[in-house]
C-alpha positions, 0 to 999 in steps of 0.5 A, spaced: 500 500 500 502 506 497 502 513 501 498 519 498 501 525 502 497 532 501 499 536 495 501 542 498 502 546 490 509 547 490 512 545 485 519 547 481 522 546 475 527 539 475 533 543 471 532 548 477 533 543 483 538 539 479 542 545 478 541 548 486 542 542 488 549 541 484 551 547 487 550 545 494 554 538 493 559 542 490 559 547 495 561 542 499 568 540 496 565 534 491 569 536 484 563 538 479 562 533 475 561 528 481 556 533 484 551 534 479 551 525 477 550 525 485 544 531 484 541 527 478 541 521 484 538 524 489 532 529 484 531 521 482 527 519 488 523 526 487 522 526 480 518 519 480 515 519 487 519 517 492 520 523 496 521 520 502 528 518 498 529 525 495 531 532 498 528 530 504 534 527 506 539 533 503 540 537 509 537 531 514 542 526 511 547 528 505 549 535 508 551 532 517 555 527 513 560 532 510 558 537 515 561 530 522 567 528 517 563 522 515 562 523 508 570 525 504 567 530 499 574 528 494 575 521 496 577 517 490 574 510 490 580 504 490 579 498 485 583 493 490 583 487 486 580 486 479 579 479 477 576 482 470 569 479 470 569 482 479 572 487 483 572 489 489 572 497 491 573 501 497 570 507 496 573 510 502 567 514 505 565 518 498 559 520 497 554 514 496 549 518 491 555 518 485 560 512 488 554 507 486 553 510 480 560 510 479 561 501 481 555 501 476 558 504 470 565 499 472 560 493 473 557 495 466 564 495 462 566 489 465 559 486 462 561 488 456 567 484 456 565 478 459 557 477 459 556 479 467 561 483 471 560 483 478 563 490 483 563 489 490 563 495 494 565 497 501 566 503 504 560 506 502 556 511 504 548 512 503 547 511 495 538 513 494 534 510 491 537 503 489 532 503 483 537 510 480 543 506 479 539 500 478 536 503 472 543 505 470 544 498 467 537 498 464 539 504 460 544 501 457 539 495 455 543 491 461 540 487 467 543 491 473 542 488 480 544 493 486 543 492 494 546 495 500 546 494 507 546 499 513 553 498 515 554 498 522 546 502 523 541 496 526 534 498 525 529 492 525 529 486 529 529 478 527 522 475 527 522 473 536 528 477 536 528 482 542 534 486 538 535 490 533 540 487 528 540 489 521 538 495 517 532 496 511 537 492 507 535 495 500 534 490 493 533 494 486 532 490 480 532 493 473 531 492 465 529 493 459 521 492 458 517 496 454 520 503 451 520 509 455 518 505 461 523 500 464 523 495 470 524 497 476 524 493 482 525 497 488 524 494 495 527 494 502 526 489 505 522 491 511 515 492 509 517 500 508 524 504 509 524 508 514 524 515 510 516 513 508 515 513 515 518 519 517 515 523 510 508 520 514 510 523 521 512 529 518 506 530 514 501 528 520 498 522 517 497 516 519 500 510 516 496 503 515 496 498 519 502 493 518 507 497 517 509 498 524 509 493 530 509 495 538 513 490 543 506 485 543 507 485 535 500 490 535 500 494 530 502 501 530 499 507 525 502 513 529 509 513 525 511 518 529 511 512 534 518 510 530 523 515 532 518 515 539 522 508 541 515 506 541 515 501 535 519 498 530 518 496 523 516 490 520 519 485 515 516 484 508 511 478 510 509 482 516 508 477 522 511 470 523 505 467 521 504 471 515 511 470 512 516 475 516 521 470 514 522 471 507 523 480 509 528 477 515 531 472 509 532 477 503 535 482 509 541 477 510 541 476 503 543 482 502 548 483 508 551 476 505 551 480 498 553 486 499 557 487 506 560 480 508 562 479 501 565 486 500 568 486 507 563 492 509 560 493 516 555 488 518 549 488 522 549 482 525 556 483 529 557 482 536 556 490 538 549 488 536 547 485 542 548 491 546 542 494 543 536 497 548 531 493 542 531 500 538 535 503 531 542 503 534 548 504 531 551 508 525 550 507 517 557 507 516 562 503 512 555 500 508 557 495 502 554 495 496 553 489 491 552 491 483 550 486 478 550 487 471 548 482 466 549 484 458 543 480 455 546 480 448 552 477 450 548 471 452 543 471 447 545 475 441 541 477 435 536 481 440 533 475 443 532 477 449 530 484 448 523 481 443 523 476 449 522 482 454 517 485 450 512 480 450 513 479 457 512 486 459 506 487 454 503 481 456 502 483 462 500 490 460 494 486 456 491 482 463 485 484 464 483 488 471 479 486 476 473 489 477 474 496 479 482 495 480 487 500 475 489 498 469 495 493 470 502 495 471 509 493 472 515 496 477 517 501 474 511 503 470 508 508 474 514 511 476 516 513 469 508 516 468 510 520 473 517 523 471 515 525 465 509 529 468 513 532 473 519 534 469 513 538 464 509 540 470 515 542 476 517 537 480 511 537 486 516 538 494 512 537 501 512 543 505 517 542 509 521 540 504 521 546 500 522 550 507 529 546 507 531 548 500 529 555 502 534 555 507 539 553 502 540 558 498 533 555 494 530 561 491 522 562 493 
């Protein structure tokens, strides 16, 4: 179930956010062209409807990263060993908005040359909206899988667990489907991340049942109860009963991808047992896993690009149910959305606005 926050009417131009939020990264020591890919991934979440992981974040999360020393604005990535189709980078704490895109340009070539290439990151700092660098791939008519873990930030328990042991653990899926509007599967693992509870408290709305739990494992539609100490987020299944399982398992997939396998920071470390059952820790030192599968290299002659648009079109063609939307794959909304607020402006909350106002945005 999706969150519809209130249309305040404020609306501004994507090129003018892109350029003033370019300017605030640049203003920060990132060298320009870096600051303007890490701006194009931030205004992502924006652009298509994921505010929740769009400038929202900008002075609550990016900016206290430079401003602590968490977050080295010139850091140049390290490539620590390169096997050819795989390497390992250590990211050295640069900004994750562009570092990501970086390791999915690099995992992007070595497909090219091999079929599938593979970068394991660690080192790494927030990235976004996974489905932007996922979408990088699919750009260039490839597969790309992109996931992520919290580093060393804990903020949803095992299922009967009394401890907060892993992060939101973010998993981005995305391809070529139909023209103009890719595949684009963007999940975290908990039945939401905890951007989309925050952007409800900040809005005054109430959230739906099933998103939060308290200690009994009641649910929860106060989200300002979150950051209160007084519920955690639950996995994707929701209760034990009803597949809490399959989220809490996708979750350690994803740190066994993306921080065991680079060397990052886990969530589950012993430092996780001395947690009071609430979010703890810092999300420093995150791991990335990118995957990027070339099609043609595996199936020339275009193979799989007529393969693909069967597929999506097929399911574009199910019938709805009685009174239901039309059917739509991932990514297809999204895209609908991007292309009305790149012509119309792209909508912001209220408060949103009055932190970009704050930074230099004009009113």
């Amino acid at each position: 179930m999706s969150l519809t926050l209130p249309d305040t009417g404020i609306r501004v131009p994507y090129a003018e956010l892109l350029s003033f939020t370019t300017r605030v990264f640049h203003d920060r020591g990132v060298p320009p062209a870096r600051a303007e890919a890490a701006a194009t991934a931030l205004l992502y979440g924006d652009l298509h409807g994921l505010g929740s992981h769009g400038l929202a974040n900008l002075r609550r999360l990016y900016l206290p990263l430079f401003d602590t020393g968490r977050c080295d604005p010139g850091a140049e990535p390290e490539v620590v060993r390169d096997t050819g189709p795989a390497a390992v980078v250590d990211a050295g704490t640069a900004l994750g908005l562009w570092a990501a895109t970086e390791a999915v340009e690099l995992a992007a070539g070595k497909a090219r040359d091999h079929g599938v290439g593979l970068v394991s990151v660690r080192g790494g700092t927030h990235f976004g909206c996974a489905g932007h660098h996922a979408a990088v791939a699919a750009a260039r008519g490839m597969i790309g899988v992109v996931a992520s873990n919290c580093g060393g930030q804990r903020i949803a328990r095992p299922p009967g667990g009394a401890l907060a042991m892993l992060g939101t653990n973010p998993l981005s899926v995305a391809a070529p489907a139909r023209p103009g509007r890719p595949f684009v599967l963007d999940m975290s693992t908990t039945v939401v991340p905890t951007g989309r509870v925050r952007a409800a408290a900040r809005a005054g709305e109430a959230i739906p049942a099933g998103w939060l739990a308290d200690d009994q494992g009641r649910p929860v539609t106060d989200p300002a109860a979150f950051d209160r100490g007084e519920a955690h987020l639950r996995w994707l299944g929701g209760a034990p009963e009803t597949g809490a399982h399959k989220g809490f398992g996708l979750a350690l997939a994803v740190e066994l991808l993306a921080a065991a396998l680079s060397g990052a920071a886990l969530g589950p470390a012993p430092a996780a047992l001395d947690g009071d059952g609430g979010p703890h820790g810092t999300d420093d030192d995150i791991g990335y896993l990118v995957l990027v599968v070339a099609p043609e290299t595996l199936r020339p002659g275009g193979g799989f690009a007529g393969t693909v648009r069967t597929m999506f079109g097929t399911l574009l063609d199910c019938p709805p149910a009685a009174d239901a939307d039309p059917v739509r794959y991932p990514g297809w909304l999204e895209a609908e959305r991007a292309a009305r607020h790149r012509v119309e402006g792209v909508p912001l909350a209220r408060d949103v606005h009055e932190d970009l106002v704050a930074l230099g945005l004009p009113r």
